[in-house]
C-alpha positions in Angstrom: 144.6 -171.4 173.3 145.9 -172.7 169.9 147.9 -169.2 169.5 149.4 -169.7 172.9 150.4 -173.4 172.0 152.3 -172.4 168.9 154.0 -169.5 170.6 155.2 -171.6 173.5 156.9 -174.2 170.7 158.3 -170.8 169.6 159.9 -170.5 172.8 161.2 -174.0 173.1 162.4 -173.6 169.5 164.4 -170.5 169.7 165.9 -171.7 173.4 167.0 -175.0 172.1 168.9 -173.2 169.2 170.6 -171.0 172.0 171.7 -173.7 173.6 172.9 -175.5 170.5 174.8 -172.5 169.7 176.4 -172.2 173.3 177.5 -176.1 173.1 179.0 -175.6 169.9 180.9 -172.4 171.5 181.8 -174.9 174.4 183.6 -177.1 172.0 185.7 -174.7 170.7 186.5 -172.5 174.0 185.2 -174.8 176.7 182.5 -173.0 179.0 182.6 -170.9 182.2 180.0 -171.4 185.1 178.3 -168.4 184.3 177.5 -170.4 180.5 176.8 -173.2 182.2 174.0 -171.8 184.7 173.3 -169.8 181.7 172.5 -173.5 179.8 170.5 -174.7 182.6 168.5 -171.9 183.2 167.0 -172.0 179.4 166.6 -175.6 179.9 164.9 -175.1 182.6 162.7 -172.5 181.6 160.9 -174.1 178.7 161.7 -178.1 179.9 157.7 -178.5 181.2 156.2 -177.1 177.8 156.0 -180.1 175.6 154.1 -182.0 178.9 151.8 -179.4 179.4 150.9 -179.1 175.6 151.1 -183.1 175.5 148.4 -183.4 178.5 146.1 -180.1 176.5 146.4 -178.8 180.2 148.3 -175.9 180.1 148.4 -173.4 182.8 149.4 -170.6 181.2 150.2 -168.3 183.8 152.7 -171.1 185.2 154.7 -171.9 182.0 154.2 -167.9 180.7 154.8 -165.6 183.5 156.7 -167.8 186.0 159.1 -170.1 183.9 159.9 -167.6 181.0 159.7 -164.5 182.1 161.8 -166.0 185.6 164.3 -166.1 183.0 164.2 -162.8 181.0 164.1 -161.3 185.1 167.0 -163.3 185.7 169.2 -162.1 182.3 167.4 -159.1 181.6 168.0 -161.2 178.1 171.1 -159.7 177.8 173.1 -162.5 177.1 170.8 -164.6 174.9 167.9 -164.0 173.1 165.0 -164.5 175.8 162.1 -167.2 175.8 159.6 -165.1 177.2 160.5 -162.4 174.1 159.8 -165.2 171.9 156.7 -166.1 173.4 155.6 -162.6 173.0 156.5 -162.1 169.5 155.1 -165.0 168.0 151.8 -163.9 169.9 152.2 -160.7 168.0 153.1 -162.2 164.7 155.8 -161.9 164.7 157.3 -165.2 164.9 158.9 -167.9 162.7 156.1 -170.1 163.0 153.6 -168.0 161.5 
């Protein structure tokens, strides 16, 4: 379960930086309601991780294939780089926090 832990931080780490970078865009250009929802929808996706790991209850299948990957159906992560991508890549390797 460790490898699952870290690649959920993954996920919240790469999504918070998304929406750091779409704030900063919204102070320059000011945001539509398609960025907004957009902002919402990423918080939303990863905002129950840190409980779950806190608790070391985790149901995987909850955070995993409904949160993120209710997302990447969502976006098709066309517009942002997608949690559930992240997820998957650190599980591979392939991630930052390797």
């Amino acid at each position: 379960m460790e490898k699952e832990k870290i690649a959920l931080l993954e996920s919240i780490y790469r999504t918070i930086l998304q929406i750091r970078i779409l704030g900063y865009k919204g102070q320059q250009e000011g945001l539509s309601k398609k960025e907004c929802e957009l902002i919402a929808d990423l918080a939303d996706a990863i905002h129950n991780i840190p409980e779950a790991i806190a608790k070391d209850k985790i149901d995987l299948d909850f955070q995993v294939d409904i949160m993120l990957k209710g997302f990447e159906e969502k976006y098709n992560a066309s517009e942002v780089t997608s949690p559930y991508k992240c997820y998957k890549a650190s599980l591979e390797g392939e991630g930052s926090f390797q």
